[in-house]
C-alpha positions in Angstrom: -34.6 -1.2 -16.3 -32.5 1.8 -16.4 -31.5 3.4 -13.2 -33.3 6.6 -11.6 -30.2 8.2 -10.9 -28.7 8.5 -14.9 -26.6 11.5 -15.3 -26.7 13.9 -18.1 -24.1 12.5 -20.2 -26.0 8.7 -19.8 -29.4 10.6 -20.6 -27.5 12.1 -24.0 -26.9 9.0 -25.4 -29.9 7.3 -24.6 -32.0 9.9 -26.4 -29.6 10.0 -29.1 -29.6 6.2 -29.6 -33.8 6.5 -29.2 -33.5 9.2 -32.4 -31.4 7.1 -34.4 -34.2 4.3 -33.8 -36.3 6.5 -35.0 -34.4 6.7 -37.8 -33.8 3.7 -38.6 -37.5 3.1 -38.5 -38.2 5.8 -41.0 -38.3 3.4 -44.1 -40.7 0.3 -42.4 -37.7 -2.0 -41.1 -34.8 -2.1 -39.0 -32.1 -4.0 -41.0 -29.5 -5.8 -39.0 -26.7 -3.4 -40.3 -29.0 -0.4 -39.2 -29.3 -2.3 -35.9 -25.8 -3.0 -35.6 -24.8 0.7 -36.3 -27.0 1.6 -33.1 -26.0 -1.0 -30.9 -21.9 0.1 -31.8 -23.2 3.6 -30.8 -24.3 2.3 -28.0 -21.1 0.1 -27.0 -18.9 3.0 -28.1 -21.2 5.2 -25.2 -21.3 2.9 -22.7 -24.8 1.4 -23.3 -25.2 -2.5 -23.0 -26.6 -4.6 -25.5 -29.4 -5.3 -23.9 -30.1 -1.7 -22.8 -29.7 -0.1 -26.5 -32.9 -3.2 -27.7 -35.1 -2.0 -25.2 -34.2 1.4 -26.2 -34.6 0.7 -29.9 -38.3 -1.4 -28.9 -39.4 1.8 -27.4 -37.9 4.4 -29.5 -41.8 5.3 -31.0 -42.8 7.0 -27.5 -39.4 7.5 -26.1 -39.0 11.2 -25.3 -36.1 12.7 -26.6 -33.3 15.1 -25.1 -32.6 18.0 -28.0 -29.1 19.1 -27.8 -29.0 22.7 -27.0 -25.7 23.8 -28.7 -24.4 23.3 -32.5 -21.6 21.1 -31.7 -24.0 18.9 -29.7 -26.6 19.0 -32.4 -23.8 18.2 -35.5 -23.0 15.2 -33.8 -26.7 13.9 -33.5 -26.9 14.7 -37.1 -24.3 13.1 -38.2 -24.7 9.8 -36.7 -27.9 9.9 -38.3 -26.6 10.3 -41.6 -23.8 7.9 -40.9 -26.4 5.3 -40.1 -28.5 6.2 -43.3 -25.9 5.6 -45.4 -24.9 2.2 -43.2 -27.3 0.3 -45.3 -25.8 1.4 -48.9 -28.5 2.8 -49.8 -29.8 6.6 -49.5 -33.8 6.5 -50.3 -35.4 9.7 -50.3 -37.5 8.8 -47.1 -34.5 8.4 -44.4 -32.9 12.1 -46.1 -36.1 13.8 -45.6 -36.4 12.0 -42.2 -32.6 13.7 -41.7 -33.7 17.0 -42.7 -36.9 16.6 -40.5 -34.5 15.5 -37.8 -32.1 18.6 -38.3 -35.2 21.1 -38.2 -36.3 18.8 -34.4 -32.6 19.4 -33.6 -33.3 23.3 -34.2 -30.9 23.7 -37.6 -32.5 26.4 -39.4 -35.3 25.0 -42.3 -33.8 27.3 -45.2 -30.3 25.7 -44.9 -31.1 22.1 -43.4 -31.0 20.3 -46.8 -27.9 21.8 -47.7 -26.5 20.7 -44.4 -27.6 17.3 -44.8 -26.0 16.7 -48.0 -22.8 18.3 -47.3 -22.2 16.3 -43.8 -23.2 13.1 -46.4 -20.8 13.8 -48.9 -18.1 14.8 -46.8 -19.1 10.5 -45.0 -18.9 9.5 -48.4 -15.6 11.2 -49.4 -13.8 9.6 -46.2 -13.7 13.2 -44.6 -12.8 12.7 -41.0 -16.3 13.7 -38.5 -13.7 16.3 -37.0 -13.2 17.7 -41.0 -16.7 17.7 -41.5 -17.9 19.1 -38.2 -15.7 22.2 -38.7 -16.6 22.5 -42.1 -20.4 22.5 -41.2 -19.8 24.7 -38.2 -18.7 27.5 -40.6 -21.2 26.9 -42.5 -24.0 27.3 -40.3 -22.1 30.2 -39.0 -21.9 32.0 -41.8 -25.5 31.2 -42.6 -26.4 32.5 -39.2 -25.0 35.9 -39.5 -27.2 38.0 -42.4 -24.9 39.2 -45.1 -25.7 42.6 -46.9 
């Protein structure tokens, strides 16, 4: 069992590993490169093994830690769309399960799509996470600001 004394950081990751459950879960099945994605998450974070299963077991009715600044809330999305496109294949249910993930996270419902897609093609084009974060900072930016 986890410990009752996790710090923030620790309590991060965990809920970010219990959305990415959640997204892996979006299309019936957790296949095992999903599953691997999450548990490497995990390992890169800290998380045992073990810990990241029990995690992913409970991930229906695990309550979940929203990020509460852009830079916080790209990098949930993005490991989400890095693990949708882990299995090779995009279907339509796990990218509207990104975009419902990216209106959870508090991106703003007119330009979540767009995000989406533009954090997945810059994945697919080899961009580096820094490239694309900075590239979908400004954009969210300059979709936060109204332009006359």
């Amino acid at each position: 069992m986890f410990g009752f004394f996790e710090n923030e950081q620790t309590k991060k990751i965990k809920s970010h590993l219990a959305n990415l459950a959640a997204l892996a879960k979006a299309d019936g099945h957790i296949d095992a490169r999903e599953m691997n994605f999450i548990l490497a998450v995990g390992k890169k974070n800290g998380i045992s093994a073990s810990d990241v299963q029990a995690l992913v077991s409970g991930s229906k009715t695990a309550p979940t830690h929203l990020p509460t600044n852009d830079s916080d809330r790209f990098d949930q999305i993005f490991d989400l769309i890095n693990m949708m496109l882990a299995d090779g294949i995009v279907d339509e249910t796990e990218m509207d399960f990104c975009i419902m993930m990216a209106e959870k996270l508090g991106f703003r419902k007119a330009i979540v799509g767009v995000l989406v897609r533009k954090i997945s093609q810059g994945v697919k084009d080899g961009l580096s996470q820094d490239r694309i974060k900075e590239e979908s900072l400004s954009f969210l930016n300059y979709n936060e600001i109204p332009h006359h």
